[in-house]
C-alpha positions in Angstrom: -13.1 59.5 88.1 -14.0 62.4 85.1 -10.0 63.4 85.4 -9.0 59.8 85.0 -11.0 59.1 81.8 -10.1 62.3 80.1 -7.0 61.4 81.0 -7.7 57.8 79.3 -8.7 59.4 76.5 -5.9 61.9 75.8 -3.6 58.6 76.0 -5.8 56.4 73.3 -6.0 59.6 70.9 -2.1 60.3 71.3 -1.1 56.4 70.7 -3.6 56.6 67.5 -1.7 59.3 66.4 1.3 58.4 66.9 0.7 55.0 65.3 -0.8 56.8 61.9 2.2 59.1 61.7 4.2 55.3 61.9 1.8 53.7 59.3 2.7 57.1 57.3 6.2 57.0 57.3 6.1 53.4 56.7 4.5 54.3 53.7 6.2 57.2 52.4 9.8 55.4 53.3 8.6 51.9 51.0 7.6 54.6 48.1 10.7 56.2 48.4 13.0 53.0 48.4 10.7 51.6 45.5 10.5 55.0 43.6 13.6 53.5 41.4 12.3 50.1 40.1 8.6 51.4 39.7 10.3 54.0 37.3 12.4 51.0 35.2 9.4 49.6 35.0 7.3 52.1 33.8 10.3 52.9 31.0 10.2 49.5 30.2 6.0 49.3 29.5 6.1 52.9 27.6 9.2 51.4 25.4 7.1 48.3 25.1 4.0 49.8 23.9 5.9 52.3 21.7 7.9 49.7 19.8 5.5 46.8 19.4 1.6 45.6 19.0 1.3 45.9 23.3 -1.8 48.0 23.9 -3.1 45.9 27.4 -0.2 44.9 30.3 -1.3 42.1 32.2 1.9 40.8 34.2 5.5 42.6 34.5 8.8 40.8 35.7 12.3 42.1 36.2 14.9 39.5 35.5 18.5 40.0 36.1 21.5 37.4 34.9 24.0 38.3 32.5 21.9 41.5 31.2 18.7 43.0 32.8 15.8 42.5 31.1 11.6 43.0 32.1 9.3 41.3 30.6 5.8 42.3 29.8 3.0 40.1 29.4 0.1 41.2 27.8 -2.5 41.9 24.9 -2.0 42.8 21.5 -4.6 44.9 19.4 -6.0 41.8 18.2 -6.9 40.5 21.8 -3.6 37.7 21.7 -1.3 37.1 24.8 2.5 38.3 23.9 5.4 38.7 25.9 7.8 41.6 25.0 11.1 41.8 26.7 12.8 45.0 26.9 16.3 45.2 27.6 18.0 47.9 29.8 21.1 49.3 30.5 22.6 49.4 34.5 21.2 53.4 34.9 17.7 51.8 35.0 17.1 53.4 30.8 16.1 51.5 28.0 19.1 50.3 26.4 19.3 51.9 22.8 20.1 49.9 19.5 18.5 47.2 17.4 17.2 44.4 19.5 16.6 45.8 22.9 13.1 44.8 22.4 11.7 41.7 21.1 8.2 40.6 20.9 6.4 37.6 21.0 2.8 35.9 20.4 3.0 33.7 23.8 1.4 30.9 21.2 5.2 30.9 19.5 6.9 29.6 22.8 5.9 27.1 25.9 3.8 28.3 28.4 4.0 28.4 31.9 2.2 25.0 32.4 4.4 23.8 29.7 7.8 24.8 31.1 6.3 23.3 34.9 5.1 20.2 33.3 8.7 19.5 31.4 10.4 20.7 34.1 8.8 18.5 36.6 9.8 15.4 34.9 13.0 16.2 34.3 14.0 17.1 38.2 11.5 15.2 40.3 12.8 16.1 43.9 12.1 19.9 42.6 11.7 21.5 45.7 10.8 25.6 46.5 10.9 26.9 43.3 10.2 30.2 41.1 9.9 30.7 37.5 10.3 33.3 35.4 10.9 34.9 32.0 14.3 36.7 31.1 17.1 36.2 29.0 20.2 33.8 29.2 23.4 34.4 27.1 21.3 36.5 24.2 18.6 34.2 24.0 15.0 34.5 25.5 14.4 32.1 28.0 12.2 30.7 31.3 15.0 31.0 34.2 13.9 28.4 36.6 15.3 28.9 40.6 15.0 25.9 42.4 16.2 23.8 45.6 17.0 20.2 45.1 18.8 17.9 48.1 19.6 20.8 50.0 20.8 22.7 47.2 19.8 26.1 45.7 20.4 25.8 41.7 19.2 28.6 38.7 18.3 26.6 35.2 17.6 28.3 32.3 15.2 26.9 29.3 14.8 28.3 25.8 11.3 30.1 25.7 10.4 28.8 22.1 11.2 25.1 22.3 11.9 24.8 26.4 15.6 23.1 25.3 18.2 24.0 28.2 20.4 26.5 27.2 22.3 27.0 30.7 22.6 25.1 33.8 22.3 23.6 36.3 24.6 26.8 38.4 24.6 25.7 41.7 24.7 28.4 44.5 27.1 27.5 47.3 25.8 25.9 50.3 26.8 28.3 53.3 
């Protein structure tokens, strides 16, 4: 009966084990694969904080259309929410020149709530959808992804006034 449960016990240790060194590699294989958009974004907060007023990050988001763009959200010196949008170049570097970042006081554009609330009137059978900040065709903008009657669509609204400035693309059905 002692054999059998040192026996038991051998088993639970090794499956413990072997589970940790699972949970490990787990680990170590999602840093890995990350290890390249962690370090974009990191460029793109240092760039950020370099060029403009940024001193506190409170929100990042990668957006990707006809450029690709992250946006920071965050705190200027004076305690105000601005959005800064960096722009970078396909080898995950800021992209060099006049204009690859732009800042914002999020007061000088719509909101969130602002974009939802105009957006829900104008498409009422807005179904699944996710909103973020980017840029469209040069211009800084909310990029809207939604379904609507079976239908996947991307919309893009002007960040200072909310106008549409692209859209409705609609994504093929399969």
């Amino acid at each position: 009966m002692k054999h059998m449960l040192k026996n038991k016990k051998k088993w639970i240790l090794l499956a413990a084990l072997v589970l940790m060194l699972i949970v490990f590699g787990l680990y170590r294989y999602y840093i890995y694969v990350t290890q390249d958009i962690r370090a974009e974004e990191t460029a793109a907060i240092l760039k950020a904080k370099q060029v403009t007023g940024l001193v506190k990050v409170t929100d990042t988001q990668k957006s990707v259309w006809d450029s690709i763009c992250w946006t920071i959200e965050g705190l200027d010196k004076d305690n105000r929410p601005i959005l800064v949008w960096v722009q970078m170049d396909g080898n995950g570097k800021v992209k060099a020149g006049e204009g690859a970042v732009h800042e914002e006081l999020l007061a000088n554009g719509l909101s969130e709530n602002q974009i939802k609330q105009k957006i829900e009137q104008e498409i009422p059978d807005l179904d699944k959808t996710r909103l973020t900040l980017g840029m469209y065709s040069g211009e800084y903008a909310w990029q809207l992804f939604y379904r609507s009657k079976d239908h996947y669509y991307y919309q893009f609204y002007r960040f200072s006034d909310g106008q549409s400035i692209g859209g409705p693309f609609t994504l093929p059905n399969r």
